[in-house]
N, CA, C and O atoms as a Tinker XYZ file with bonds, in Angstrom:
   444  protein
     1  N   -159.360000 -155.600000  -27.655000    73     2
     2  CA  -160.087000 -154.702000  -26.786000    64     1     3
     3  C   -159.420000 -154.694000  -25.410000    63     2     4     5
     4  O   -159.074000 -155.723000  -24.831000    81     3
     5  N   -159.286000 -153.630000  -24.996000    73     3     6
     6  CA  -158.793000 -153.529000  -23.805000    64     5     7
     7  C   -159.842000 -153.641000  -22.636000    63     6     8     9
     8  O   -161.048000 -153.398000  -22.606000    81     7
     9  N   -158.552000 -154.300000  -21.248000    73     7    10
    10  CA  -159.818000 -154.575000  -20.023000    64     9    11
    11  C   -160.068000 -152.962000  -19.441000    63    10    12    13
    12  O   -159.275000 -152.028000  -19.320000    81    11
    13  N   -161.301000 -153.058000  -19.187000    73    11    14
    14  CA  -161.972000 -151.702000  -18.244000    64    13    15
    15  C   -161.670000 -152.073000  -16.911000    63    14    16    17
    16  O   -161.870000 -153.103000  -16.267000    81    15
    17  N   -161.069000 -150.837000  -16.618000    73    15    18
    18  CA  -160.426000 -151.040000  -14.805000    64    17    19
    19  C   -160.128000 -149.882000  -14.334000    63    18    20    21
    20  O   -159.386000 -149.173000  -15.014000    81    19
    21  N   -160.519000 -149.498000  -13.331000    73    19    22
    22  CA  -159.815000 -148.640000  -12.309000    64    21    23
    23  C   -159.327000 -149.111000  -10.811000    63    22    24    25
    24  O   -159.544000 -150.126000  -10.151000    81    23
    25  N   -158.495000 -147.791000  -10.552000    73    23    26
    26  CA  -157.709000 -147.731000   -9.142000    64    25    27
    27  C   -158.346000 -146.773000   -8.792000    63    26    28    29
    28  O   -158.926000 -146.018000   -9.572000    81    27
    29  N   -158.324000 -146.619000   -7.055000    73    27    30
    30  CA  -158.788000 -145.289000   -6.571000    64    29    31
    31  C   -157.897000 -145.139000   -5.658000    63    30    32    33
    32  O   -157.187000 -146.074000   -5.286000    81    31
    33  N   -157.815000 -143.848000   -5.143000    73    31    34
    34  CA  -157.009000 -142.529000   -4.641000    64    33    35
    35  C   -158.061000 -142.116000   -3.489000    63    34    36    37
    36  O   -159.196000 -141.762000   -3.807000    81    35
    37  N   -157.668000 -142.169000   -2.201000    73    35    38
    38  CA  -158.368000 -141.853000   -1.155000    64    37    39
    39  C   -157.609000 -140.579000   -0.440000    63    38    40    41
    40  O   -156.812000 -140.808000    0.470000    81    39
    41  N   -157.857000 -139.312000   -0.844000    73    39    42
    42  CA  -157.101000 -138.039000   -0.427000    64    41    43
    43  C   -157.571000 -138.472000    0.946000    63    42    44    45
    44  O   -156.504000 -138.469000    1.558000    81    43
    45  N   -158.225000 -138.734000    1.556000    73    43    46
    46  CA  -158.537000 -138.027000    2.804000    64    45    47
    47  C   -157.245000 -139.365000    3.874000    63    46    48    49
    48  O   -156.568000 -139.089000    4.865000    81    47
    49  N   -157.351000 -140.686000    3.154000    73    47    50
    50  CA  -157.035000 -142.207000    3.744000    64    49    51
    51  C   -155.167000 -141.498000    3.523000    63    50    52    53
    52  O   -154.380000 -141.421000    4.466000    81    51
    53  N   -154.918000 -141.175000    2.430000    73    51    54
    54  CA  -153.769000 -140.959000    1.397000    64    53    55
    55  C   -153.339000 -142.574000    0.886000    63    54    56    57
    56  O   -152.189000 -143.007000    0.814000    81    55
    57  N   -154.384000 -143.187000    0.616000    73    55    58
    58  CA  -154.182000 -144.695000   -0.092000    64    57    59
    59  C   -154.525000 -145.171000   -1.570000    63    58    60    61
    60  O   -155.432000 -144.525000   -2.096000    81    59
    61  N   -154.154000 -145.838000   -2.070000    73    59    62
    62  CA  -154.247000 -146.068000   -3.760000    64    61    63
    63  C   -154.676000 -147.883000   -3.742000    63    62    64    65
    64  O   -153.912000 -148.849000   -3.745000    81    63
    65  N   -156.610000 -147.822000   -3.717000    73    63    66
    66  CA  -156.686000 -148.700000   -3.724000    64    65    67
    67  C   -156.408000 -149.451000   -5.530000    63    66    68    69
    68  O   -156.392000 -148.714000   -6.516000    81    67
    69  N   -156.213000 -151.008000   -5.629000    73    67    70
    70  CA  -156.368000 -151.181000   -6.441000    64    69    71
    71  C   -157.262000 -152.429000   -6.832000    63    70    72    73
    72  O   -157.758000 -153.314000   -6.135000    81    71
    73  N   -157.288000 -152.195000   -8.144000    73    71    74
    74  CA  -158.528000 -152.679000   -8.568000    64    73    75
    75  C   -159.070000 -154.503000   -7.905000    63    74    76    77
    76  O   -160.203000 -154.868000   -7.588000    81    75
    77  N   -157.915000 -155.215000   -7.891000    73    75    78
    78  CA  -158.588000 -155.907000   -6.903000    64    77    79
    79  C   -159.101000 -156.107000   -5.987000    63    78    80    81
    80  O   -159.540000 -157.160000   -5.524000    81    79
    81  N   -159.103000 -154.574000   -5.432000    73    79    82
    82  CA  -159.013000 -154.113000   -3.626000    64    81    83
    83  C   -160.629000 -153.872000   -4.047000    63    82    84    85
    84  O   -161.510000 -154.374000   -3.349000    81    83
    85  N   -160.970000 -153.028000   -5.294000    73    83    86
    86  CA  -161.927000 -152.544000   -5.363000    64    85    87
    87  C   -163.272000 -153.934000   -5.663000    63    86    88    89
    88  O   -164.474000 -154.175000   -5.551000    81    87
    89  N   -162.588000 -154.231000   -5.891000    73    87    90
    90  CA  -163.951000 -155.721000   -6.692000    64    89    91
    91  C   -163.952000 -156.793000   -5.896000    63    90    92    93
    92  O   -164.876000 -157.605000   -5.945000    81    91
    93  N   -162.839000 -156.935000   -5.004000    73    91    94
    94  CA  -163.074000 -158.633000   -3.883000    64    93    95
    95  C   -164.135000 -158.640000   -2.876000    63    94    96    97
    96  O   -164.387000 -157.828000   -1.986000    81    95
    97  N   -164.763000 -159.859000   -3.247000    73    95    98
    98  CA  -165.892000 -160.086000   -2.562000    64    97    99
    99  C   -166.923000 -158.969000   -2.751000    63    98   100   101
   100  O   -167.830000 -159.104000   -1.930000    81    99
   101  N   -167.069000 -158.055000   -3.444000    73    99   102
   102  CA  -167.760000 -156.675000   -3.446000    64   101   103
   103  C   -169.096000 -156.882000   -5.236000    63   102   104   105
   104  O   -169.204000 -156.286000   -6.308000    81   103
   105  N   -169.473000 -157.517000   -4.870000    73   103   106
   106  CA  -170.410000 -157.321000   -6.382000    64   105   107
   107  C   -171.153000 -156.492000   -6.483000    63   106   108   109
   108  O   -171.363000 -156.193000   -7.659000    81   107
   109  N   -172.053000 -155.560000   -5.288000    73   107   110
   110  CA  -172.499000 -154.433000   -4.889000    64   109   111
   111  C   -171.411000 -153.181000   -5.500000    63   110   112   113
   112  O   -172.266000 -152.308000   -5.647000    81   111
   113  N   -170.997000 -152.970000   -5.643000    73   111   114
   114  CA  -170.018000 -152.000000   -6.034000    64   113   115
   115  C   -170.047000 -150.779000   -4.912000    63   114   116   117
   116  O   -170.182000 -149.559000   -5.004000    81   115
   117  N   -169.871000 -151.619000   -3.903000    73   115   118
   118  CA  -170.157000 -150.424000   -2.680000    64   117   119
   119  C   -168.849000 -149.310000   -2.709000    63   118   120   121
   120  O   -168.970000 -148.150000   -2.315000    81   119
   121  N   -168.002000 -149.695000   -3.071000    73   119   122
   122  CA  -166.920000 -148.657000   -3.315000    64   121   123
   123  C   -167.188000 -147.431000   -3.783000    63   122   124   125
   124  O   -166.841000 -146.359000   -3.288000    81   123
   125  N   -168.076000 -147.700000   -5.153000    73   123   126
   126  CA  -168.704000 -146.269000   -5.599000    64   125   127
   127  C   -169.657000 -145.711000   -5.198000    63   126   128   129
   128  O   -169.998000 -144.683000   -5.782000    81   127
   129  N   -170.259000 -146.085000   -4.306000    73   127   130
   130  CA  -171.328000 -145.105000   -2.962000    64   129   131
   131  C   -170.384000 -144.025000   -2.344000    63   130   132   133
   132  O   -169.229000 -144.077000   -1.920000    81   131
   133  N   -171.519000 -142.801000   -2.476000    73   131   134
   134  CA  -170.919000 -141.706000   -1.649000    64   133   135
   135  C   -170.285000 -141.820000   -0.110000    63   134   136   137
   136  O   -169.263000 -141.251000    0.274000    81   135
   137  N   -171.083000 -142.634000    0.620000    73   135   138
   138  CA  -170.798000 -143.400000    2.085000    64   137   139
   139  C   -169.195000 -143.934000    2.305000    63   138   140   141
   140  O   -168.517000 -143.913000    3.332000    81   139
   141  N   -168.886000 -144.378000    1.065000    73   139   142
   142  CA  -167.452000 -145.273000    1.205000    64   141   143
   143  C   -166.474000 -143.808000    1.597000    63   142   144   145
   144  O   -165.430000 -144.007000    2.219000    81   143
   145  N   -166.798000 -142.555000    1.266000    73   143   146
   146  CA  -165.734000 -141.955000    1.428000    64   145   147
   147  C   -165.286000 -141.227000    0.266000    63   146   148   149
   148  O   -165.312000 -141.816000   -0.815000    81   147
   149  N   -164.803000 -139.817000    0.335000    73   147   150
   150  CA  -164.366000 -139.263000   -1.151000    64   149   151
   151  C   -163.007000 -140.259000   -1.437000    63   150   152   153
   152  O   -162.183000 -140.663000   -0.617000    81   151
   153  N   -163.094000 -140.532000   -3.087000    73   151   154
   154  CA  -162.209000 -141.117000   -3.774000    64   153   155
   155  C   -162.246000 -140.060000   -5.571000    63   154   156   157
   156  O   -163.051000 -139.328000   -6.147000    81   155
   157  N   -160.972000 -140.553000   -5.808000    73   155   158
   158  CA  -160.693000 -140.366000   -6.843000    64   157   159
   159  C   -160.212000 -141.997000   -7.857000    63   158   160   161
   160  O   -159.288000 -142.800000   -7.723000    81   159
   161  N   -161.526000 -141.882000   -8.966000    73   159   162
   162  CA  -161.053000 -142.886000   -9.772000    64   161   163
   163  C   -160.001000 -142.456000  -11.019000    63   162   164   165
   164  O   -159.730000 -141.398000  -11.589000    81   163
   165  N   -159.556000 -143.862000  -11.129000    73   163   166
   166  CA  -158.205000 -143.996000  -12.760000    64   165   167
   167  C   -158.403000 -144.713000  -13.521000    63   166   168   169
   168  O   -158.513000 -145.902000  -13.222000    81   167
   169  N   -158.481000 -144.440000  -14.323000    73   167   170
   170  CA  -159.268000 -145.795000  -15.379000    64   169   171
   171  C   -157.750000 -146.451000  -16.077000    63   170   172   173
   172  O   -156.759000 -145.726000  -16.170000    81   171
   173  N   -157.741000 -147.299000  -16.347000    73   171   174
   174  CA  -156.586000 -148.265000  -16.726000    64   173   175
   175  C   -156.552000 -147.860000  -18.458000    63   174   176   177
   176  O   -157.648000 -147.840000  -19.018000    81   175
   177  N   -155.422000 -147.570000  -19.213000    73   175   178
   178  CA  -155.253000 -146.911000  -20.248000    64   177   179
   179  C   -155.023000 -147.978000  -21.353000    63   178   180   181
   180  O   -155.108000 -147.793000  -22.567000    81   179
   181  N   -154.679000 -149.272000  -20.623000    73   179   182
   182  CA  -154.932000 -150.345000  -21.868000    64   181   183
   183  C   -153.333000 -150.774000  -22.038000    63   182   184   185
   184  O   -153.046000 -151.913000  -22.407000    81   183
   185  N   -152.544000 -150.004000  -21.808000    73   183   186
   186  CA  -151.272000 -150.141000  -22.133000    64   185   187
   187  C   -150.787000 -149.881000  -20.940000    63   186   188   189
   188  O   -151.318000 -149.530000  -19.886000    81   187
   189  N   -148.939000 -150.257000  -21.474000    73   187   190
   190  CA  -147.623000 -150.589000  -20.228000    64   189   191
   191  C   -146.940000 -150.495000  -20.544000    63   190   192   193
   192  O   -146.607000 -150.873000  -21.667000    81   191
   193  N   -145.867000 -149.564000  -19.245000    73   191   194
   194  CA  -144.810000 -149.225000  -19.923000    64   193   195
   195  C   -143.733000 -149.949000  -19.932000    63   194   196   197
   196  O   -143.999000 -151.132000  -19.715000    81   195
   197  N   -142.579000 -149.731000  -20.098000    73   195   198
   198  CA  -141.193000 -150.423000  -20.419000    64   197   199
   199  C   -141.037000 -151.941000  -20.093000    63   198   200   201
   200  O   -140.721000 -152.916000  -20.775000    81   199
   201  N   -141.518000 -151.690000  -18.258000    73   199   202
   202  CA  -141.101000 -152.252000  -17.399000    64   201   203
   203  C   -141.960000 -153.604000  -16.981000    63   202   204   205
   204  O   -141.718000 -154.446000  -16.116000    81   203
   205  N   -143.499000 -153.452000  -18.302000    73   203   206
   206  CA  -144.596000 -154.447000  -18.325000    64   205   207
   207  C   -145.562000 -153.781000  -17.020000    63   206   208   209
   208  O   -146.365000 -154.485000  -16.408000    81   207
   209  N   -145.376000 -152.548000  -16.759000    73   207   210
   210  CA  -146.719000 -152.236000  -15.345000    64   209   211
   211  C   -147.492000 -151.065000  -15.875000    63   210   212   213
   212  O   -147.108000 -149.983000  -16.319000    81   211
   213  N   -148.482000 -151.492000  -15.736000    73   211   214
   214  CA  -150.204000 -151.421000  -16.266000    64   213   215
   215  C   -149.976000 -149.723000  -15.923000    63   214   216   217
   216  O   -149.523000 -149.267000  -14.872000    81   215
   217  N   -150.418000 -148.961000  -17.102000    73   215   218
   218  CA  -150.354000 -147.366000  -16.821000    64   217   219
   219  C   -151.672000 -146.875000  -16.733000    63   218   220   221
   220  O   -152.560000 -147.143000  -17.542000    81   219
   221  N   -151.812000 -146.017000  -15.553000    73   219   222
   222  CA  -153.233000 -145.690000  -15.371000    64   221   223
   223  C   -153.406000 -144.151000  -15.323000    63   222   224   225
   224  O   -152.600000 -143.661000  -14.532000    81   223
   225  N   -154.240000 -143.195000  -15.949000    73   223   226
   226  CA  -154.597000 -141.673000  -15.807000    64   225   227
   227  C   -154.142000 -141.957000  -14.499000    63   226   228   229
   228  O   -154.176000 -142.940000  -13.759000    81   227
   229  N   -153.569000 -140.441000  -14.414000    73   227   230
   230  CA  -153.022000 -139.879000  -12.972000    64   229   231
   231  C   -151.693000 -140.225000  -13.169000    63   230   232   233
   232  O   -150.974000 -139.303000  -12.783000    81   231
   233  N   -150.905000 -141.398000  -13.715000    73   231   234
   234  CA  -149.606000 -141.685000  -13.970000    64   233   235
   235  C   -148.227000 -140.427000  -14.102000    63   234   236   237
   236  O   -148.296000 -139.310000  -14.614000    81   235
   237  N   -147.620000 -140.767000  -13.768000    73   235   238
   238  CA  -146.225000 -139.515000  -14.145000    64   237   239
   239  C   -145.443000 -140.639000  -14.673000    63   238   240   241
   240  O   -145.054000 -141.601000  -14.011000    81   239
   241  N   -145.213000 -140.398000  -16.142000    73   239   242
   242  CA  -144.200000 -141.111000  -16.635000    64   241   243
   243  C   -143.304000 -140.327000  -16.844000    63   242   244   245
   244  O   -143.428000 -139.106000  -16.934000    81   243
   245  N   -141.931000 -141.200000  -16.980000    73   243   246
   246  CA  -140.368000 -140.505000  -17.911000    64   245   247
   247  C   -140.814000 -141.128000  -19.063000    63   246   248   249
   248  O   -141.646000 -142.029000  -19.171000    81   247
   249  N   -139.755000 -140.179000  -20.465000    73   247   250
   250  CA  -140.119000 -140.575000  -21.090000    64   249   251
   251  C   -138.869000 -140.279000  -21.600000    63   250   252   253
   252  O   -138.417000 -139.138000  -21.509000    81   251
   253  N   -138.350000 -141.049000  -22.049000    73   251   254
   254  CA  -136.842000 -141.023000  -22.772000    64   253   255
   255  C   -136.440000 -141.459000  -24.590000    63   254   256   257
   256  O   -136.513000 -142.502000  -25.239000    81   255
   257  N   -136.085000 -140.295000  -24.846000    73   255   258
   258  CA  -135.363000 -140.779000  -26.690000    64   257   259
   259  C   -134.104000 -140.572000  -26.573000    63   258   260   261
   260  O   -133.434000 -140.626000  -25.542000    81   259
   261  N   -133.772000 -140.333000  -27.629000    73   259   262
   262  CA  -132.256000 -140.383000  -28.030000    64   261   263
   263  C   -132.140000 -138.669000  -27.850000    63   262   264   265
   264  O   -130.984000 -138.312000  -27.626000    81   263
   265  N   -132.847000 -137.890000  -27.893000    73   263   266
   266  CA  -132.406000 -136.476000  -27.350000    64   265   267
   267  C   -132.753000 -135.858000  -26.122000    63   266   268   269
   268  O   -132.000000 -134.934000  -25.814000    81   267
   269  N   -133.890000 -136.158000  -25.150000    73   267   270
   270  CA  -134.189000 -135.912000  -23.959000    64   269   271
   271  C   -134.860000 -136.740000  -22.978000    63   270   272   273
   272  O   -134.991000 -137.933000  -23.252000    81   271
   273  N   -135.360000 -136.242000  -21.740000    73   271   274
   274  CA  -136.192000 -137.398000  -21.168000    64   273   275
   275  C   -136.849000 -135.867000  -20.431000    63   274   276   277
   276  O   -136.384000 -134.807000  -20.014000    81   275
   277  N   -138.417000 -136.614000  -20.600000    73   275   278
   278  CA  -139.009000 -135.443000  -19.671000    64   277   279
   279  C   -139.549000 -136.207000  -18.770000    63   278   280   281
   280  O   -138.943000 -137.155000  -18.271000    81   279
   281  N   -141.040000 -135.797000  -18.390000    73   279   282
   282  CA  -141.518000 -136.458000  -17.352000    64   281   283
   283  C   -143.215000 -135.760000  -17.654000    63   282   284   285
   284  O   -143.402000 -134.543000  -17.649000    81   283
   285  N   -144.262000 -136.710000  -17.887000    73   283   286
   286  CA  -145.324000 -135.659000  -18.264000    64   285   287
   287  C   -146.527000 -137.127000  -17.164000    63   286   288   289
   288  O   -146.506000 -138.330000  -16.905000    81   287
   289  N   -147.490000 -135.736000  -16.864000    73   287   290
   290  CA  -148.981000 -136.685000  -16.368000    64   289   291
   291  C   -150.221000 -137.499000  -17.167000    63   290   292   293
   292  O   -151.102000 -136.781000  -17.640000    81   291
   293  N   -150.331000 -138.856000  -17.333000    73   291   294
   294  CA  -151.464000 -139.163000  -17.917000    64   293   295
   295  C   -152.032000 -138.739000  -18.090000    63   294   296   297
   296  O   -152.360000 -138.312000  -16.983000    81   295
   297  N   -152.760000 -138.278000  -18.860000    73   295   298
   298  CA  -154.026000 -138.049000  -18.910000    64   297   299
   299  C   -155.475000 -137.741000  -19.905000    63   298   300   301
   300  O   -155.140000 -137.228000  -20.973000    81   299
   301  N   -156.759000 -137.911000  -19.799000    73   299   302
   302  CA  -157.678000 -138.789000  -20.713000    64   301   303
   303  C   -158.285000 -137.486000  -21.384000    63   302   304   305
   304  O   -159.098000 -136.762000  -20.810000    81   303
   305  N   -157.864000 -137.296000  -22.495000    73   303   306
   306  CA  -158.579000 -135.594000  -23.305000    64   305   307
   307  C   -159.216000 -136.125000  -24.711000    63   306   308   309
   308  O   -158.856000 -137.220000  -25.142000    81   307
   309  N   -159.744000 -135.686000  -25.103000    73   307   310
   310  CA  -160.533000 -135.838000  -26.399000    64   309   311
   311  C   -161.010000 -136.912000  -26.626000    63   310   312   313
   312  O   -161.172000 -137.090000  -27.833000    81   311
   313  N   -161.497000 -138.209000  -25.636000    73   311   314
   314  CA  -161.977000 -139.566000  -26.298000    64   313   315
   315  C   -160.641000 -140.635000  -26.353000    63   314   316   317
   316  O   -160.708000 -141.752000  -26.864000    81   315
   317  N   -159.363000 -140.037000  -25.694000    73   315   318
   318  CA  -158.893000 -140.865000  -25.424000    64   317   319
   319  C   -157.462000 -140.472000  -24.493000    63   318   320   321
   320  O   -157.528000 -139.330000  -24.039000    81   319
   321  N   -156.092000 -141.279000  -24.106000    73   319   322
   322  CA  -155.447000 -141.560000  -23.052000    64   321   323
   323  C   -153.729000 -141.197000  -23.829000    63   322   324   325
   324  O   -153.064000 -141.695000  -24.738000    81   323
   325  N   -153.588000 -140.228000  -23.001000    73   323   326
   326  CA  -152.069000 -139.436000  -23.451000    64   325   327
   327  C   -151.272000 -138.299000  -22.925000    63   326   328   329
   328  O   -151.804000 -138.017000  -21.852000    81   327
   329  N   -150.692000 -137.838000  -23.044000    73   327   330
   330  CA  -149.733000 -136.720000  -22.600000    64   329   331
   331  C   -149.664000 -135.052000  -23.564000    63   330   332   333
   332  O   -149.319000 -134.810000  -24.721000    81   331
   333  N   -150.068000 -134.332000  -22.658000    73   331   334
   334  CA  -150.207000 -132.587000  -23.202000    64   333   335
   335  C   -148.756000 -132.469000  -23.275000    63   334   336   337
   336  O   -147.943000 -132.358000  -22.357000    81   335
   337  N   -148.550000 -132.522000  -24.765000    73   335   338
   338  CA  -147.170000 -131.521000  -25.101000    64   337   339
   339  C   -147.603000 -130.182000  -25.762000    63   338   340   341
   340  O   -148.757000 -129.755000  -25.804000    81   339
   341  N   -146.345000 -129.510000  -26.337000    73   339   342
   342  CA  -146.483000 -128.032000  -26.651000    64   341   343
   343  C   -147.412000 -128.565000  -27.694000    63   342   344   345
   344  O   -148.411000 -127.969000  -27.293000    81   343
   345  N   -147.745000 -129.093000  -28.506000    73   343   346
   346  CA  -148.181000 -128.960000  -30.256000    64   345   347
   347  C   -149.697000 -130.068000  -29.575000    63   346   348   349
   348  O   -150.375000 -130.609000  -30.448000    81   347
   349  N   -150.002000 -130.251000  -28.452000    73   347   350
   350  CA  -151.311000 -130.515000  -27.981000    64   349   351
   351  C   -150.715000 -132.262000  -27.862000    63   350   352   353
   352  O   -149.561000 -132.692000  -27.888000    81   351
   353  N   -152.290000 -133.125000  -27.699000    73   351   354
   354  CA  -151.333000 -134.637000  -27.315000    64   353   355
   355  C   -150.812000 -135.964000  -27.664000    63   354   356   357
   356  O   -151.301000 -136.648000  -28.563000    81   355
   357  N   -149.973000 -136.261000  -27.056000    73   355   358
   358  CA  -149.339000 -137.325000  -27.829000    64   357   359
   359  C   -149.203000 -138.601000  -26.742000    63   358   360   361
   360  O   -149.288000 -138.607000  -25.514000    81   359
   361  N   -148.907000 -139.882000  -27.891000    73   359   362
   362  CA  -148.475000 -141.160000  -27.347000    64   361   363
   363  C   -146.885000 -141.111000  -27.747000    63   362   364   365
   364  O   -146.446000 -140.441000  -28.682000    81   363
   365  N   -146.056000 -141.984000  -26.830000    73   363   366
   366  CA  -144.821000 -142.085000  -26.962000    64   365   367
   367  C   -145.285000 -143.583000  -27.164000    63   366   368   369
   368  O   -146.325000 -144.211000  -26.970000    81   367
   369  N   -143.540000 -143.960000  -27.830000    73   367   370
   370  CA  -143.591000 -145.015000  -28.392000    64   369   371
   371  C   -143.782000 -146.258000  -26.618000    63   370   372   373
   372  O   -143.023000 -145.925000  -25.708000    81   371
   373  N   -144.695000 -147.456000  -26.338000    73   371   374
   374  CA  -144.228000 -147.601000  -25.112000    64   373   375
   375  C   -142.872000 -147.876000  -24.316000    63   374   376   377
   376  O   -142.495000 -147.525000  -23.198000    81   375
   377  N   -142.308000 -148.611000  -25.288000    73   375   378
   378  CA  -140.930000 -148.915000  -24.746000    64   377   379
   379  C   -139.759000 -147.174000  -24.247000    63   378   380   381
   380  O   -138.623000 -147.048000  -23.790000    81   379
   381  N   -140.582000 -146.422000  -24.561000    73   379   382
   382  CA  -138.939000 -145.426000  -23.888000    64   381   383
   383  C   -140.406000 -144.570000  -22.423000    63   382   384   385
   384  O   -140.393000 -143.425000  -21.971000    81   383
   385  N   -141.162000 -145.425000  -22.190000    73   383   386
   386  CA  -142.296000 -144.606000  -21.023000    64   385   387
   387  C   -141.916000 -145.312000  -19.863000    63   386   388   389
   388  O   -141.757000 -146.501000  -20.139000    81   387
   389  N   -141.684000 -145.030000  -18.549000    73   387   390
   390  CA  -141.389000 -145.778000  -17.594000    64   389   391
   391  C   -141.928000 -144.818000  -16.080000    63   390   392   393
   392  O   -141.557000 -143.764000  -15.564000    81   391
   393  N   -142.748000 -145.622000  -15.835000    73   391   394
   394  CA  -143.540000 -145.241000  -14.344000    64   393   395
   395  C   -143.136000 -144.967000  -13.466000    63   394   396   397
   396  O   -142.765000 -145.896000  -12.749000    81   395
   397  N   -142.962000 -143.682000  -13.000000    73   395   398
   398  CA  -141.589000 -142.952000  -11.869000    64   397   399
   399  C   -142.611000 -142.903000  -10.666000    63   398   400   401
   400  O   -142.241000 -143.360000   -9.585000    81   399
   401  N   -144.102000 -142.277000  -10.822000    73   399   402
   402  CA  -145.311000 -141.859000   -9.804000    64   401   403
   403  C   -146.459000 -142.221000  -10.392000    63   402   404   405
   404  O   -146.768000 -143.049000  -11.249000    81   403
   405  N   -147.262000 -141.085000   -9.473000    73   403   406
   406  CA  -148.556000 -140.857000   -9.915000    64   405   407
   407  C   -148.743000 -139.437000   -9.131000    63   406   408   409
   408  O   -147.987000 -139.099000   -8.220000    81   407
   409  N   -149.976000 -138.546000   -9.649000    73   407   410
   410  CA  -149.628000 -137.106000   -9.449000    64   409   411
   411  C   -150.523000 -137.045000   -7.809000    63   410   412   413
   412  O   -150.980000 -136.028000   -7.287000    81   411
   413  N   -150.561000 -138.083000   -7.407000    73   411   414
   414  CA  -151.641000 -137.968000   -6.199000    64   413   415
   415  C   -150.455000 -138.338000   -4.934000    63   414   416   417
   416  O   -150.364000 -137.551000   -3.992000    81   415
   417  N   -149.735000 -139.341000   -4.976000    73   415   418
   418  CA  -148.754000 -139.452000   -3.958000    64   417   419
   419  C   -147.193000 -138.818000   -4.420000    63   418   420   421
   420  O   -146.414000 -138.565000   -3.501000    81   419
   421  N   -146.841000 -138.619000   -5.559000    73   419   422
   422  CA  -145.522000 -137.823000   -5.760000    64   421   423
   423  C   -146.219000 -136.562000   -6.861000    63   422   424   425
   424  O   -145.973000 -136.600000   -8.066000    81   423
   425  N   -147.054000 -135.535000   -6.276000    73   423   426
   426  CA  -146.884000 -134.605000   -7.637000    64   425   427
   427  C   -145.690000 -133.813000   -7.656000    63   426   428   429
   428  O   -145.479000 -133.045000   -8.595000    81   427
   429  N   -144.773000 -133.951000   -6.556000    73   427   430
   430  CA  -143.283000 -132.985000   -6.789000    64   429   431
   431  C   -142.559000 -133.609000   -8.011000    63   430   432   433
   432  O   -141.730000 -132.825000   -8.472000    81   431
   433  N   -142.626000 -134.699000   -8.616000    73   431   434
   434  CA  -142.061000 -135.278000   -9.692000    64   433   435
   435  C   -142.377000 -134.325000  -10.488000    63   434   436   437
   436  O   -141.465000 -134.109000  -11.287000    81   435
   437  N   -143.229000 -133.691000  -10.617000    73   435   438
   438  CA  -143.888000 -132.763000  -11.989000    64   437   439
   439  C   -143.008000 -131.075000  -12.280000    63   438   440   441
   440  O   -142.681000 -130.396000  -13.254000    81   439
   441  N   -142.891000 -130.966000  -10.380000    73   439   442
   442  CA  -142.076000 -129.637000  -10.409000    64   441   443
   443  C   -140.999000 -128.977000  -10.979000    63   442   444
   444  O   -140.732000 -127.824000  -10.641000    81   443
């Protein structure tokens, strides 16, 4: 079973707290009060790529085989955590996925 976790994304701060940021000393979960400030949460996808670092929705991975390398955004559709290709979505194998961004501080990676 995988651990339940998120990071948050503070558009207004432009900061990416993470999940320890979010839970120290905090058992109140004051983070998720409207008061703390608009955020955007990421829920942790259970898996990692190449490089052993924890991939979270919002992610921009590369993704490299033996015929191309693209570059696609996490993200959580039908009950679970993957990437919109043409034929709808998929998991890559983890070893050829490697964490370039995330679409909140680099979405020009996507362009």
């Amino acid at each position: 079973m995988r651990k339940i976790k998120f990071r948050a994304w503070g558009p207004n701060s432009k900061y990416m707290w993470a999940w320890e940021e979010l839970i120290a000393n905090d058992t109140s979960m004051r983070w998720m009060q409207p008061s703390f400030g608009e955020k955007v949460l990421m829920q942790f996808t259970g898996l990692k790529d190449k490089n052993g670092k924890e991939i979270y929705e919002g992610d921009i991975c590369e993704i490299s085989n033996t015929w191309t390398v693209f570059k696609r955004e996490v993200i959580f559709k039908d009950a679970g955590f993957g990437f919109q290709g043409t034929n709808g979505m998929f998991i890559p194998n983890k070893e050829l996925m490697e964490i370039i961004g995330n679409i909140h501080e680099n979405p020009e990676l996507l362009a």
